[in-house]
N, C-alpha and C positions, 0 to 999 in steps of 0.2 A: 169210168166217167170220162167224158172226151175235154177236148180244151173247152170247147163251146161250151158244153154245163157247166165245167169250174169258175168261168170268167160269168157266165150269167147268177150264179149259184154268190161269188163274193160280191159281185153286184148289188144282187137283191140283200145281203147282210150288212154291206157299207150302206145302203140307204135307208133300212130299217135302224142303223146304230144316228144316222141324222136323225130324223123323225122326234128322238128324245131330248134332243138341245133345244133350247128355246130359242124361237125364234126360225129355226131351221126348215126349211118346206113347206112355208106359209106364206101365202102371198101377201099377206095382210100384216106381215111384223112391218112393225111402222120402225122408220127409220131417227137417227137421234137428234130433235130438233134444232141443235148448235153441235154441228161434228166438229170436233178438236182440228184447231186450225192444225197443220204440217208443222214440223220444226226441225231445221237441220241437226242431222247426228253429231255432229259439233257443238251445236247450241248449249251455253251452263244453263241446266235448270234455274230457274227462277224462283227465291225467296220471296213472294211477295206479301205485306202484312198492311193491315189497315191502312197505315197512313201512306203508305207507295202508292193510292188508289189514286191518290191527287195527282202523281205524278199523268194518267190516265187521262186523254181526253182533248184537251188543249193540244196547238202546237205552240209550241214555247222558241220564242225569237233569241238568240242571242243580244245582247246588250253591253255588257261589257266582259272584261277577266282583271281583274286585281293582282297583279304578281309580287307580290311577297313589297318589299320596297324599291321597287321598278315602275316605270309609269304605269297609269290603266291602259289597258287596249280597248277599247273603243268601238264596236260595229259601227261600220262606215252606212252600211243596209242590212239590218236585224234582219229583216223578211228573207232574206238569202244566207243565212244561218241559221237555219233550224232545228229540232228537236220531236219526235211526235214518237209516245210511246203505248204500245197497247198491253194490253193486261197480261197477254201471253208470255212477256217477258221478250219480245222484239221491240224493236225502237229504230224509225224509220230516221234517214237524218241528210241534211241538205248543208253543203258545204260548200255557197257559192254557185257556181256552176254546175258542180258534182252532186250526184243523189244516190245514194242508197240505203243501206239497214247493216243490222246487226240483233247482236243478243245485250242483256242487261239480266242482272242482278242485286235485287234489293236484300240487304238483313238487316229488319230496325233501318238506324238511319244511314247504315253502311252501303253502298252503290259501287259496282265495280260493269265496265262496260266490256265486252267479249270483243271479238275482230270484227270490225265496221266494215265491207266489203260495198265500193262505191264506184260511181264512173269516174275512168282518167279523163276526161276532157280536160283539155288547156283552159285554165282560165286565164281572164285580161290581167295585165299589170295591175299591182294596187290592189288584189284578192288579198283578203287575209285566211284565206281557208287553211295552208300550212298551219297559224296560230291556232286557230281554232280546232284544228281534229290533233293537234300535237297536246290540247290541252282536256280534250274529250279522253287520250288515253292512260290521264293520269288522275281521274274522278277519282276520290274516295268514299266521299259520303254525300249526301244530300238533304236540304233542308226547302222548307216552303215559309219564308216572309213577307210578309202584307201582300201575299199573293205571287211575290217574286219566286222561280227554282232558283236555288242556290245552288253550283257544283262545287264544293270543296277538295281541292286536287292533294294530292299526297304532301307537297312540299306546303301547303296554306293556303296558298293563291285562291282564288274565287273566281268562279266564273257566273254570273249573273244574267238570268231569260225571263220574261216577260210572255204571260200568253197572248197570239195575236186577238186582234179585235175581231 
């Protein structure tokens, strides 16, 4: 048998072994109508359970943080600390000047955020975004009041968002 038949001969056998997968050699397999967003190989899987659903949908302003018995911190401009998380278990996040994402994970009401990966831009004097992603990386758990997110941080402190209007 020459090379030519062998290579046409396993040809015609690789394409008859497709033929029996479904889907395979049809022009007409319809493709899946919400293909699975991407997620980085880093990404923690995502616990997510009924009430994380809320977390879903709104972008949620920062408002204030409550540190233990230290004064409140304050947003100076909510709209420029934000929060916006999708069901995938990403969570897009605005720190002032700086924008970017990360991962999250929910168990019940336990929340833990993964590496935030954002732009360095300079921002102006009087930014509190230091306070503010220094206290995004010490979430522990989460709650939803009278519509307020709650971030409850490992040491107690609270951090308090409002969704926008």
């Amino acid at each position: 048998m020459s090379r030519r038949q062998l290579v046409a001969c396993a040809l015609t056998v690789a394409l008859a072994a497709c033929q029996g997968m479904p889907g395979a050699g049809s022009a007409s397999a319809n493709p899946p109508a919400n293909p699975p967003a991407p997620v980085p190989a880093n990404a923690l899987p995502p616990v997510i359970t009924a009430s994380s659903d809320q977390l879903v949908g709104p972008v949620w302003q920062w408002q204030r943080t409550q540190l233990g018995s230290a004064p409140v911190i304050v947003a100076a401009a909510p709209e420029r600390y934000t929060l916006s998380f999708d069901g995938g278990g990403r969570v897009n996040v605005r720190a002032d000047c700086n924008r970017g994402g990360g991962s999250y994970a929910v168990d019940g009401i336990a929340m833990k955020f993964g590496g935030i990966a954002l732009t360095r831009m300079g921002c102006p004097p009087g930014s509190q975004d230091g306070e503010f992603l220094h206290s995004l990386d010490h979430v522990a758990r989460y709650a939803i009041d009278r519509g307020d997110l709650v971030l409850t941080l490992a040491d107690g402190a609270a951090m308090r968002f409002r969704a926008a209007p």
